[in-house]
C-alpha positions as CSV (number, residue, x, y, z in Angstrom):
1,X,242.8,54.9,301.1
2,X,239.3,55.7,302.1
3,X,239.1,52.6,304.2
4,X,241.9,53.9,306.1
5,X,239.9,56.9,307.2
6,X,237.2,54.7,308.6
7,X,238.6,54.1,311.9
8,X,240.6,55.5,315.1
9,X,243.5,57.5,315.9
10,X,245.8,54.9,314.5
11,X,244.0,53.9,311.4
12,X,244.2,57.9,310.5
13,X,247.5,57.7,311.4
14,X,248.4,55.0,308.8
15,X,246.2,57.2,306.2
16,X,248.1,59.7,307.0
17,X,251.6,58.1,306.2
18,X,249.9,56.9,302.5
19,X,249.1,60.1,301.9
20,X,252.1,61.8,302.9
21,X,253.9,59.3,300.6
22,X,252.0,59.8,297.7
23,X,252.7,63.5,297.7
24,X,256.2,62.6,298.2
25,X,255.8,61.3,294.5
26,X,253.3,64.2,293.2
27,X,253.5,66.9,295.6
28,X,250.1,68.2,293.7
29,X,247.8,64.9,293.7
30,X,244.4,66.0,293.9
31,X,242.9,63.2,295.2
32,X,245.9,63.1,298.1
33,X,245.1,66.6,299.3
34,X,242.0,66.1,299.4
35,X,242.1,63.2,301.7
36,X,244.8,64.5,303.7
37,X,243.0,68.1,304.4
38,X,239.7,65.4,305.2
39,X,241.6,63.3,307.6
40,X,243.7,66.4,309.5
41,X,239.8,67.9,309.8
42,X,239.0,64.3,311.2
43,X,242.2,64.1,313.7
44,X,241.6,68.2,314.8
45,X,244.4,69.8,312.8
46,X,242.1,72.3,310.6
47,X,245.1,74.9,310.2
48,X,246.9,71.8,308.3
49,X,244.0,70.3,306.5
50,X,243.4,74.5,305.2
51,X,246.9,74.2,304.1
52,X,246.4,71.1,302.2
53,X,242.8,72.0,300.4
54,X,244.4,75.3,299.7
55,X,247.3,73.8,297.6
56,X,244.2,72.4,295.3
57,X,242.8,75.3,294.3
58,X,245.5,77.4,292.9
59,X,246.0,75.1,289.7
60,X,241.7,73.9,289.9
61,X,240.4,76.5,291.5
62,X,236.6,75.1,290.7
63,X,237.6,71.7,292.9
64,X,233.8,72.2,295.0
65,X,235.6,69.8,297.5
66,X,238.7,71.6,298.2
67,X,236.4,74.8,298.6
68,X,234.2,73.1,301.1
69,X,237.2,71.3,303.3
70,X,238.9,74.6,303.1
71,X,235.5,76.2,304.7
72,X,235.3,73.3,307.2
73,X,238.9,74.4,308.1
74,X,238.4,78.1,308.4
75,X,234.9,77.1,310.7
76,X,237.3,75.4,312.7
77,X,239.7,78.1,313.0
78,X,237.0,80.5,314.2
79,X,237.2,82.2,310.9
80,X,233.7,82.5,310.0
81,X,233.8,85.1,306.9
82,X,236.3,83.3,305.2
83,X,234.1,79.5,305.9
84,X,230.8,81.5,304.6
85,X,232.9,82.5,301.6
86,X,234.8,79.0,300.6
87,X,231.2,77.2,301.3
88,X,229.1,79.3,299.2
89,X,231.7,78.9,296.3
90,X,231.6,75.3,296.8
91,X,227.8,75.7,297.2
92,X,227.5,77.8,293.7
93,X,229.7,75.1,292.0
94,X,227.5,72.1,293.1
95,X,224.3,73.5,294.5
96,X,222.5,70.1,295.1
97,X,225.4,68.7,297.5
98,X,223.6,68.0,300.8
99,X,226.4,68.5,302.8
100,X,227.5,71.9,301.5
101,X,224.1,72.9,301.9
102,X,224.4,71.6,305.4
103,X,227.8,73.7,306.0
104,X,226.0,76.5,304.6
105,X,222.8,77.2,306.6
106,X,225.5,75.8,310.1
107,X,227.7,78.6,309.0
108,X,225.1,81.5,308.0
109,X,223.2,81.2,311.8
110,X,226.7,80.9,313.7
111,X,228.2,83.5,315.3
112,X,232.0,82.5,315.1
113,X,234.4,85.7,315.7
């Protein structure tokens, strides 16, 4: 699946459609919401991709990576207290992961309303 996402409009397309059939068969596949909520960011549908990270977290809710896409979502979404609060989780549950540091310091100087 990941070398689906590498690609344009179409290849995420086609991710999408794997994905969407592997939670045909496990509605709650980790690893499928995760990608999904990562390509919908990718393709600009951030209200989706929140939907799909969100779905992780009520049954793992110390999954740093659905914390972090659901952040990336909320940023998206103009949401900025809500993106501070799902990075800094993700942040706290893996402190040495560039990227969330990254989303972290982007978030803390914005001024998203």
């Amino acid at each position: 699946i990941c070398q689906l996402c590498l690609g344009d409009r179409y290849v995420f397309a086609d991710a999408l459609a794997h994905l969407s059939r592997a939670l045909q068969i496990d509605p709650e596949y980790r690893p499928a919401l995760i990608w999904s909520a990562s390509v919908l960011l990718r393709v600009g549908q951030p209200a989706v991709a929140l939907t799909m990270a969100q779905r992780v977290l009520p049954r793992e809710p110390q999954t740093a990576e659905a914390l972090f896409l659901s952040g990336r979502a909320y940023e998206a979404t103009h949401a900025r207290d809500q993106a501070l609060a799902a990075i800094q989780q993700a942040v706290a549950l893996q402190p040495r992961n560039r990227a969330y540091q990254a989303a972290l310091q982007r978030i803390s100087g914005n001024t998203l309303r």
